[in-house]
C-alpha positions as CSV (number, residue, x, y, z in Angstrom):
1,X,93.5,58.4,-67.7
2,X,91.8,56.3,-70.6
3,X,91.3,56.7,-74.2
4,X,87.4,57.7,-75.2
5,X,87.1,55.9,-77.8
6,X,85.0,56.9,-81.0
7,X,82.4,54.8,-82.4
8,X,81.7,55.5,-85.4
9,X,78.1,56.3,-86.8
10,X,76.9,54.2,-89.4
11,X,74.1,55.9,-91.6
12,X,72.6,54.5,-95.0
13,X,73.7,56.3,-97.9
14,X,71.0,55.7,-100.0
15,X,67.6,54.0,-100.0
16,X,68.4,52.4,-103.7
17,X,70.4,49.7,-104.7
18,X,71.9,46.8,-107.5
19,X,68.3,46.1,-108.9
20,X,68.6,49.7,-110.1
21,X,70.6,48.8,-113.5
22,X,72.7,52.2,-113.3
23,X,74.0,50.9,-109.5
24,X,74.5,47.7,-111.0
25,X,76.4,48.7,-114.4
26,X,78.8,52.2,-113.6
27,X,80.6,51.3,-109.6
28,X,80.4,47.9,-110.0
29,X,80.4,46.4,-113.7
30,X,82.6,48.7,-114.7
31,X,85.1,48.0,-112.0
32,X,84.7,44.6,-112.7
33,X,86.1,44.8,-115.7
34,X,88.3,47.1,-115.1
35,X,90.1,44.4,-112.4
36,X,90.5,42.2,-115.6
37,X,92.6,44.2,-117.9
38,X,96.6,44.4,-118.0
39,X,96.5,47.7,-116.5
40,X,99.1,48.6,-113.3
41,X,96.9,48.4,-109.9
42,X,98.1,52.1,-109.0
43,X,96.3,53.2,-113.4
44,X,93.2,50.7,-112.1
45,X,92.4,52.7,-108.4
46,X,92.6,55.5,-110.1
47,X,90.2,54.8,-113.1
48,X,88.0,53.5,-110.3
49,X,87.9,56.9,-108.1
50,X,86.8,58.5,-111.2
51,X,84.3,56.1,-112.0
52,X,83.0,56.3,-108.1
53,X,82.6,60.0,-108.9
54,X,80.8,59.5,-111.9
55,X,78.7,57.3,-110.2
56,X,77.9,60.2,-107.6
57,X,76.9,62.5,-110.3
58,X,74.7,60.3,-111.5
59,X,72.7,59.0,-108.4
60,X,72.0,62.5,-107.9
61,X,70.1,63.0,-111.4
62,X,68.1,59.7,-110.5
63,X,67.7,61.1,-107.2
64,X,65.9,63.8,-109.2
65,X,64.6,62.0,-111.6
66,X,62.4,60.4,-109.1
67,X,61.1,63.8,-107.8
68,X,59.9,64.5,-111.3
69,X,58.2,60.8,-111.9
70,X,56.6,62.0,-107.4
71,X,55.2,65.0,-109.6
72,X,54.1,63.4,-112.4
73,X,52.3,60.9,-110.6
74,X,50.6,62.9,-107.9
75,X,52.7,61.6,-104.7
76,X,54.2,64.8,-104.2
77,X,52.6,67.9,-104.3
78,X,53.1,70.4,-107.7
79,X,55.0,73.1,-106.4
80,X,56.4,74.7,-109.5
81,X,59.8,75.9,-108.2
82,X,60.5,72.2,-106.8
83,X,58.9,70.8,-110.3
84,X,61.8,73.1,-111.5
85,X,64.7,72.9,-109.7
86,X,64.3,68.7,-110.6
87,X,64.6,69.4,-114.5
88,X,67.9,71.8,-113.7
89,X,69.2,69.6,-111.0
90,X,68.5,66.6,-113.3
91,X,70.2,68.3,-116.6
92,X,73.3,69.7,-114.8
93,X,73.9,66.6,-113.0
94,X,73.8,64.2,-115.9
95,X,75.5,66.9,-118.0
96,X,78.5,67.1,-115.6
97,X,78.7,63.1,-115.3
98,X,78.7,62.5,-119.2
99,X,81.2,65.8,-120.0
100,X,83.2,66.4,-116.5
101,X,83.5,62.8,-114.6
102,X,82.8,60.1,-117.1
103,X,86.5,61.8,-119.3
104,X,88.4,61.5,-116.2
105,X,87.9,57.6,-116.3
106,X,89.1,57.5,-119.7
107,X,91.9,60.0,-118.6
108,X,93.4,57.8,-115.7
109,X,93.4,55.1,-118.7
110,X,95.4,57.5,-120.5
111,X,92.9,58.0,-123.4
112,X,91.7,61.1,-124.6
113,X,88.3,61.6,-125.9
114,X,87.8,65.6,-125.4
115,X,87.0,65.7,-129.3
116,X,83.2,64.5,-128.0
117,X,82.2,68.1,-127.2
118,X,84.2,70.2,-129.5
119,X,82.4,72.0,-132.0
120,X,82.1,69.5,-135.6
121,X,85.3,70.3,-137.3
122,X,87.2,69.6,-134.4
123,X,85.4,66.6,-133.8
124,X,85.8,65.2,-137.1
125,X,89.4,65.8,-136.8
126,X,89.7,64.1,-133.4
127,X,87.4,61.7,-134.7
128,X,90.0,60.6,-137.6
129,X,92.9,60.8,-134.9
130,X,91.0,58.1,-132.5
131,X,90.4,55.9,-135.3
132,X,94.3,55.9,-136.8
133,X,95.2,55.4,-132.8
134,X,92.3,52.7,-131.9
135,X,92.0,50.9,-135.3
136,X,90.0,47.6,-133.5
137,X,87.5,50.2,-131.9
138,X,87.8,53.3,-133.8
139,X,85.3,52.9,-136.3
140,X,82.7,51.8,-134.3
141,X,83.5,54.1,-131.6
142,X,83.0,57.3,-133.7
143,X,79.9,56.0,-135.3
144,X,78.3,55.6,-131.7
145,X,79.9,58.8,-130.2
146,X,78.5,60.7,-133.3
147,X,75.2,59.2,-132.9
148,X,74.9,60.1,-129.5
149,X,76.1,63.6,-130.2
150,X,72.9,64.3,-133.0
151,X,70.6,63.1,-130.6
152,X,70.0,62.8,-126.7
153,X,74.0,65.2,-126.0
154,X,72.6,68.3,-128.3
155,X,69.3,68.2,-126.1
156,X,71.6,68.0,-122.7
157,X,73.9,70.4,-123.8
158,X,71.1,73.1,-125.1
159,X,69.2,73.1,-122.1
160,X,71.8,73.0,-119.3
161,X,73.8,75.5,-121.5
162,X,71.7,77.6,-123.0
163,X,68.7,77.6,-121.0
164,X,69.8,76.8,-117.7
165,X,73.1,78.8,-117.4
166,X,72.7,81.8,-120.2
167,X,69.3,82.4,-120.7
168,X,69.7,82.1,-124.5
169,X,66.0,82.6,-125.8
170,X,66.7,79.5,-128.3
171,X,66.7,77.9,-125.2
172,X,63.9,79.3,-123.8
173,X,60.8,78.9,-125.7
174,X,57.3,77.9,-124.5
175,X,58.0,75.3,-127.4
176,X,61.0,73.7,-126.1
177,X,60.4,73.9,-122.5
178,X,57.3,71.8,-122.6
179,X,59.5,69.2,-124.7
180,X,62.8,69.2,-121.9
181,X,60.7,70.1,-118.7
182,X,58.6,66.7,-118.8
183,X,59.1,63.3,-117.3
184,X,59.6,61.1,-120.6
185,X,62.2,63.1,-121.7
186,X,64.0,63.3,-118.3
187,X,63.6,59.4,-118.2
188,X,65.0,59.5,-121.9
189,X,68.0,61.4,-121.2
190,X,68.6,59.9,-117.7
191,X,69.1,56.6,-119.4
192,X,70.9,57.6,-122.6
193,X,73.4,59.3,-120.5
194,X,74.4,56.7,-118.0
195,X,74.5,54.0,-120.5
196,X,76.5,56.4,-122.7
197,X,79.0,56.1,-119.9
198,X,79.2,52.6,-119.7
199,X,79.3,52.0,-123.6
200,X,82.0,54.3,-123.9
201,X,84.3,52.9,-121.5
202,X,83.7,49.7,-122.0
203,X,84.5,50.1,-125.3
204,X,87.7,52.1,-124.2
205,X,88.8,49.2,-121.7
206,X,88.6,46.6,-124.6
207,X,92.1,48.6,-125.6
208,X,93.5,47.2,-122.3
209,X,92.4,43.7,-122.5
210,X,95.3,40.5,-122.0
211,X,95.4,38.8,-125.7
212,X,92.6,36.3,-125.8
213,X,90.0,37.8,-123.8
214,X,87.3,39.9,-124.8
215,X,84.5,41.9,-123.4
216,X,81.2,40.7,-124.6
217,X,77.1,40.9,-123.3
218,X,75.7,38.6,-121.0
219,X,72.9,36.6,-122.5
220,X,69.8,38.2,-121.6
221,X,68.1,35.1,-119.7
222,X,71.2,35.0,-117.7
223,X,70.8,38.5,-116.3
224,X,70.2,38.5,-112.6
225,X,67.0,41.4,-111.7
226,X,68.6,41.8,-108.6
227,X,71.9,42.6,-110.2
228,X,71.5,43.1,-113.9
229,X,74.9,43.6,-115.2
230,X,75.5,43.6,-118.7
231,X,78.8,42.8,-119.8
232,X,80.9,39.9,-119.1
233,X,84.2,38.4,-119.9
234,X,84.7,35.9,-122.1
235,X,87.6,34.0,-124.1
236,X,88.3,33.8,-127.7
237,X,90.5,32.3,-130.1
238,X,94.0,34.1,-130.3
């Protein structure tokens, strides 16, 4: 009696691709990079699952960030409900890829930046750890953390937290709705978020670079549309 043998079906996954900078930047860039530390292969495949995941999380918020730009722009029809359930979808899923997945990375590289969404004296106090334990990047790295934290994080974390989840009424004003529940400032904090990701662990895997080599932009008349990666290694004198 013979085998029946499966074949497999093939389905696509997703009708976007490497000229959307996100796709280009978080599974691939980062990887990238992450192939050209000093790090053991089992520390690297790790980081990398994590950063797959993250990458999940976040093609779901531009999956519905691109239902709130249909609405906006009149190719879908404005059924309040689905004009709703985009901004939550789109808040909870960039909230969980910046404050769930994108640690995990950092995690598997055995750093530890949990002090990013403690209440302020705990993060000044993590803050001043980070910097005596990453003196090369810890200066820099709180000033960009902290920056992000007053501005585009606070909105996030208000909405999806006290709007979204509790039904705090300083979350819930007629006032503050009209300023998170509108296509700019989706866009605004799709964008900050992702590229918060990729800022911070880049910066994290310059802690695991081989003496010599540094992490550094690619010229912008060198970037590739198709594929517009941003970071790229380059040498430097020891």
């Amino acid at each position: 009696m013979s085998k029946q043998v499966l074949i497999p079906t093939i389905t696509q996954m997703a009708d976007f691709g490497t000229s959307e900078p996100f796709v280009a930047r978080i599974p691939i860039g980062l990887c990238e990079l992450l192939d050209g530390t000093m790090l053991e292969e089992e520390i690297k495949n790790k980081a990398k699952q994590q950063i797959y995941d993250t990458f999940e999380e976040l093609s779901h918020a531009f999956l519905s960030l691109r239902e709130i730009t249909d609405f906006a722009d009149g190719r879908k029809e404005v059924l309040l409900i689905n004009q709703k359930k985009a901004y939550v979808d789109l808040y909870g899923y960039c909230w969980k890829s910046y404050k769930d997945r994108m640690p995990k990375i950092l995690k598997a590289l055995e750093i530890e930046i949990g002090f990013l969404f403690q209440k302020d004296t705990n993060f000044v106090k993590g803050s001043e750890e980070f910097k005596q334990k990453y003196p090369a990047i810890g200066e820099e790295f709180v000033k960009m953390v902290r920056n992000d934290r007053k501005t585009w994080q606070v909105t996030v974390a208000n909405v999806r937290n006290n709007y979204i989840d509790h039904k705090k009424d300083d979350g819930g004003s007629n006032e503050k709705m009209d300023y998170y529940f509108n296509p700019k400032t989706a866009n605004l904090v799709f964008e900050n978020c992702w590229q918060a990701i990729e800022d911070i662990v880049v910066m994290c895997l310059t802690t695991k670079l081989v003496p010599g080599i540094k992490i550094g932009l690619i010229p912008e008349n060198e970037i590739d549309k198709k594929f517009p990666k941003k970071f790229c290694f380059y040498t430097s004198d020891l």
